[in-house]
Backbone bond lengths (Angstrom), bond angles and torsions (degrees), N, CA, C in turn:
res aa  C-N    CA-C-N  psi(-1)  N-CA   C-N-CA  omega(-1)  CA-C   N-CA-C  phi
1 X - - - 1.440 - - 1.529 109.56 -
2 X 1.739 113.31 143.94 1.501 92.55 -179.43 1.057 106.63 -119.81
3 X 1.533 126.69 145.47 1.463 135.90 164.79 1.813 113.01 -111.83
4 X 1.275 83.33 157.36 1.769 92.50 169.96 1.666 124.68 -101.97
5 X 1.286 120.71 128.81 1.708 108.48 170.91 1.274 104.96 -127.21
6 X 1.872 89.61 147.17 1.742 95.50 178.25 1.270 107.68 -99.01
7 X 1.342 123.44 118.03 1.845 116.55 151.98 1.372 109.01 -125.91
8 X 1.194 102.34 176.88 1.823 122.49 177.68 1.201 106.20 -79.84
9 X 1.053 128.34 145.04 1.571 151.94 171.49 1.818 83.38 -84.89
10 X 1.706 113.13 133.54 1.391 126.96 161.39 1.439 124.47 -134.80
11 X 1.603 99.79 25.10 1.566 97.39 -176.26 1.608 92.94 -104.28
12 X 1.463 144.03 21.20 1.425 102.71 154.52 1.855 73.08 -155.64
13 X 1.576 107.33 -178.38 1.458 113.30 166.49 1.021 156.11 15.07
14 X 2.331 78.48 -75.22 1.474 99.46 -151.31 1.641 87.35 -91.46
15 X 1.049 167.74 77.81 1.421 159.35 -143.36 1.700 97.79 -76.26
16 X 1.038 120.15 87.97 1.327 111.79 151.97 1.378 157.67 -8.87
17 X 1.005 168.43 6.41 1.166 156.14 -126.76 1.546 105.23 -58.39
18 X 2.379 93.41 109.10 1.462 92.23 170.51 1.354 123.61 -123.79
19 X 1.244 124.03 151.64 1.883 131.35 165.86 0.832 110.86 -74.64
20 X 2.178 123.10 101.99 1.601 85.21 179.98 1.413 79.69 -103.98
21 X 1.369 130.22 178.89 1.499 158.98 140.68 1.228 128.48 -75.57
22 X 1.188 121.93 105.63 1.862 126.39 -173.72 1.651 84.26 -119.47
23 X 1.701 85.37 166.61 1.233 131.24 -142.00 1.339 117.07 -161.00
24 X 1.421 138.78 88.34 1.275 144.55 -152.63 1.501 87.22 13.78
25 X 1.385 124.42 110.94 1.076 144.63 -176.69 1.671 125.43 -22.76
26 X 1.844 95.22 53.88 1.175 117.75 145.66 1.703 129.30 -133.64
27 X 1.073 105.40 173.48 2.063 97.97 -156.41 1.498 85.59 -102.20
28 X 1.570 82.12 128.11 1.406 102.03 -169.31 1.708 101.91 -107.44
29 X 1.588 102.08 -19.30 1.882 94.74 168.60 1.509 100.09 179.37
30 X 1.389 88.86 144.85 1.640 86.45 165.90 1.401 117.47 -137.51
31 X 1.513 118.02 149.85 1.473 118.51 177.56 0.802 107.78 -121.07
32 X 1.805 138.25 157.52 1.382 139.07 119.47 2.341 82.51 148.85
33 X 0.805 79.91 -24.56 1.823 85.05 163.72 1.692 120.73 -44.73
34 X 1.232 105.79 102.46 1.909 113.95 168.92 1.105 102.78 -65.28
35 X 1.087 153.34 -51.37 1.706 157.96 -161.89 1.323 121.38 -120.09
36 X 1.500 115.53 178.83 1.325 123.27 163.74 1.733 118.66 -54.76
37 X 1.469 95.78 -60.26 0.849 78.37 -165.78 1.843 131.73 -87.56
38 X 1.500 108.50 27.02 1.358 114.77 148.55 1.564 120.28 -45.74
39 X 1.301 106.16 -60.15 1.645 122.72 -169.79 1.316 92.10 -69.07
40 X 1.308 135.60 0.81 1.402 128.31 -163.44 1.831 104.15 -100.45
41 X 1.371 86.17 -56.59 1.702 116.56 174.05 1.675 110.85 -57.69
42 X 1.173 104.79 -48.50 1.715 114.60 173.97 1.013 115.07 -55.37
43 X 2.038 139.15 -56.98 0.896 134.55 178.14 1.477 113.07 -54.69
44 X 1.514 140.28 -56.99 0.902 158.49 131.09 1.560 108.47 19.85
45 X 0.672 88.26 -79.52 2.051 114.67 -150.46 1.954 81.11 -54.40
46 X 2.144 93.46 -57.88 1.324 81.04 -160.40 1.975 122.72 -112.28
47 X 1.330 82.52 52.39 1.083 104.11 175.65 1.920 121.34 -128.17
48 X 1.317 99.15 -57.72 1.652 120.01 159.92 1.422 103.63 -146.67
49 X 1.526 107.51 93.06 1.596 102.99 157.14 1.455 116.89 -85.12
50 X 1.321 114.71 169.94 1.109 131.69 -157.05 1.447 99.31 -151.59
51 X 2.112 115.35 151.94 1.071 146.10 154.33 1.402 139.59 -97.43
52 X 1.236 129.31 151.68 1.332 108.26 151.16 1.307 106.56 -116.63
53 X 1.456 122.91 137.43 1.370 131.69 -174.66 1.588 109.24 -99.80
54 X 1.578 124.14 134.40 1.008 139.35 168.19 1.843 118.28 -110.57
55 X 1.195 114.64 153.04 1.575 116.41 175.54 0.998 109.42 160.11
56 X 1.422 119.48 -177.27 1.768 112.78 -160.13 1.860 84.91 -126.80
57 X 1.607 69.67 -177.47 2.116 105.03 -170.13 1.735 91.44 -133.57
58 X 1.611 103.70 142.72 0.946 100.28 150.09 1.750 125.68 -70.44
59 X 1.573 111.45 150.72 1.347 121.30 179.13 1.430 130.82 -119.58
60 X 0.694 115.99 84.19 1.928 137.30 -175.64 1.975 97.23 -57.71
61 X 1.107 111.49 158.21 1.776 132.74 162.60 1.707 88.81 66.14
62 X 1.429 135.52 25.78 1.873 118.31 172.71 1.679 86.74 -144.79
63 X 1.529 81.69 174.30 1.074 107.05 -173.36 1.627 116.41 -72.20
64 X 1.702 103.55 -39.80 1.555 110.63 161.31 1.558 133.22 -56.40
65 X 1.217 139.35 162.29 1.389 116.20 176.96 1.991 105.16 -125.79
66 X 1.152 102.22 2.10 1.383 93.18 156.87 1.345 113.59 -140.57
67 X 1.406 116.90 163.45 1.630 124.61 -178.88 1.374 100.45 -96.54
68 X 1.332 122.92 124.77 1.990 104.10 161.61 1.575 100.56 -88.76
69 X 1.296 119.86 149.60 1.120 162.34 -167.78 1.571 111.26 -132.38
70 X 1.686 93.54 153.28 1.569 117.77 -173.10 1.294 124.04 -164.04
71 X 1.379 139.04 132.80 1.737 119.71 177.04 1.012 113.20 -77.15
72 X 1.295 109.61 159.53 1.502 106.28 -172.31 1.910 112.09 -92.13
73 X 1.276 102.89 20.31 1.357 109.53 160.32 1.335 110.14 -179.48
74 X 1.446 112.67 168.31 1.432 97.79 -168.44 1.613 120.90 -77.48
75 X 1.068 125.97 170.56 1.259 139.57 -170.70 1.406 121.82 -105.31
76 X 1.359 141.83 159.78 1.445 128.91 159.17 1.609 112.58 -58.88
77 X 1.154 93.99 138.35 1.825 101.41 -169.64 1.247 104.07 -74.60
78 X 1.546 132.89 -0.17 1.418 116.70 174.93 1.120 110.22 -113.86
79 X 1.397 115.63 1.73 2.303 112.34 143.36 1.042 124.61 -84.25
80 X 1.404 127.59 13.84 1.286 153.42 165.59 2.403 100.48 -25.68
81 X 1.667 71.10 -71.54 1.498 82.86 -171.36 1.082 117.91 -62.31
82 X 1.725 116.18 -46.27 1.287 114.53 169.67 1.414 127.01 -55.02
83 X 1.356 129.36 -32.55 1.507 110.61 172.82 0.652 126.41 -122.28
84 X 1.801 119.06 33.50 1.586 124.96 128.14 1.503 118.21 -66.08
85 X 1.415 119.07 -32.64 1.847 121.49 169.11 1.216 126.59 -72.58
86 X 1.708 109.49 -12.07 1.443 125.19 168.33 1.584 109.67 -89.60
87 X 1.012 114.53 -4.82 1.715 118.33 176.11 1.519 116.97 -93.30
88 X 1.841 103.61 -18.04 1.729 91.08 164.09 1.489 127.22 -74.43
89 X 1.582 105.46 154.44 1.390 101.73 175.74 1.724 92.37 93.76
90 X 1.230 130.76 -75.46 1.351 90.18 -166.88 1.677 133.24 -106.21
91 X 1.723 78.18 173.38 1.655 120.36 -161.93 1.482 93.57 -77.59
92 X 1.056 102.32 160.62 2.192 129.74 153.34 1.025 105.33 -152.50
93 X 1.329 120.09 172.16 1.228 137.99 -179.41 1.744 120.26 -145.53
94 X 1.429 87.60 134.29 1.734 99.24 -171.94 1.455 106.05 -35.09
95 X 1.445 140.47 -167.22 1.643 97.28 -39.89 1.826 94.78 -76.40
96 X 1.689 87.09 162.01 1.750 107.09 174.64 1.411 108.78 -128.33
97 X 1.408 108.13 149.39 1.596 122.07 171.25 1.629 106.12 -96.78
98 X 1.318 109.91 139.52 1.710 82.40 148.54 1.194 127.10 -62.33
99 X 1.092 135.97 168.84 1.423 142.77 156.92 1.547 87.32 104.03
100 X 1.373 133.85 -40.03 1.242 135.21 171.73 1.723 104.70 -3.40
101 X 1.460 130.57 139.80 0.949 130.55 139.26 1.379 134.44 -84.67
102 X 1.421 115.95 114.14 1.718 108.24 -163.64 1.654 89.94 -109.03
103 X 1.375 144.63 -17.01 1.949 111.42 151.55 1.484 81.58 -143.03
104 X 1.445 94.40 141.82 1.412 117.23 142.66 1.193 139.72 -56.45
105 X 1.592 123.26 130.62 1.424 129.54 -179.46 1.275 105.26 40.06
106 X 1.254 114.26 66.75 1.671 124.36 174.52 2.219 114.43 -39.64
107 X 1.172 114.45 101.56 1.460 123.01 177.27 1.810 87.97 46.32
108 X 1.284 110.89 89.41 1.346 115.18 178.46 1.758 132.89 15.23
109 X 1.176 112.23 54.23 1.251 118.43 -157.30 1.755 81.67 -99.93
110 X 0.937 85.31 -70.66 1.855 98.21 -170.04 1.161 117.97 121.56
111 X 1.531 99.20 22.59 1.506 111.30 168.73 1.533 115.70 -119.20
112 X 1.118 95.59 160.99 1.992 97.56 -176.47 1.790 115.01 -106.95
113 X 1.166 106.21 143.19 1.757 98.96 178.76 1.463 81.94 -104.75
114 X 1.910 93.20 141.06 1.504 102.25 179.90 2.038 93.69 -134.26
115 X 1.488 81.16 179.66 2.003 85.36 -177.11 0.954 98.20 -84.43
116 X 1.252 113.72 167.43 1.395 124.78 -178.42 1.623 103.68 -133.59
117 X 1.292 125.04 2.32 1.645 134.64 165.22 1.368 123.58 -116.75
118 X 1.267 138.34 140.28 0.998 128.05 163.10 1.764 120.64 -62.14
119 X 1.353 127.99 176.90 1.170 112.37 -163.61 1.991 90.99 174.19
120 X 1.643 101.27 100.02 1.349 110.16 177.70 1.458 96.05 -91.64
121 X 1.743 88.61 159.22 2.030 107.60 157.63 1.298 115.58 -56.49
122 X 1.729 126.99 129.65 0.891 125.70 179.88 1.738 109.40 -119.15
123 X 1.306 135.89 142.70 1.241 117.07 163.74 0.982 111.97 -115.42
C-alpha cells in the first residue's frame, strides 16, 4: 500500500521540504529535493534513520565532575533510549583524551561512546 510523508531535508542549509512516497516500506519517490543528497537523506530517514547521541559520565580524579560524551557515529534511532539508560551509573576516572572510549559497543550497536573533552588528574 502506498502512503506519503512530509519531512525536512537536514543534510545541508537549504532544508527542503520533501514528499517522499513509500511503498511496502520502500521509497518509491521523492520530490521537493534541490540535491542529491535530499534523495539521500529521504531514503535514510525513512527507511533506517539514525542518531548521534551525546551526554555525560560521571568523572572521578579532575577537577570537572562530568565527562560529555558522544558515539562516534550515529546509531539506530530506536536505541536512542536504550543507551541513554545504559549510561547511568557510570564513573571514569581522570586523566581522559578525547576520542577516549568510555563504553564499548554501546547496547550492541557496534559503536563506541567516546569523550569528547580532555580531562587531567587532579588532586
Amino acid at each position: 500500500m502506498e502512503n506519503k510523508l512530509s519531512i525536512t531535508c537536514i543534510s545541508c542549509p537549504m532544508g527542503c521540504p520533501l514528499t517522499v512516497t513509500m511503498d511496502s516500506g520502500k521509497v518509491k519517490d521523492v520530490n521537493g529535493a534541490v540535491c542529491k543528497k535530499g534523495i539521500d537523506y529521504a531514503e535514510l530517514e525513512c527507511t533506517n534513520p539514525t542518531r548521534m547521541v551525546c551526554s555525560t559520565v560521571t568523572l572521578t580524579g579532575s577537577h570537572l565532575r562530568r565527562m560529555p560524551i558522544k558515539t562516534e557515529r550515529a546509531i539506530p534511532k530506536h536505541k536512542i533510549l536504550e543507551c541513554i539508560k545504559s549510561l547511568k551509573g557510570i564513573e571514569i576516572e581522570a586523566p581522559v583524551e578525547i576520542g577516549d572510549v568510555v563504553v564499548e559497543n554501546i547496547c550492541g550497536t557496534g559503536i563506541n561512546m567516546v569523550a569528547t573533552r580532555r580531562a587531567i588528574f587532579h588532586e
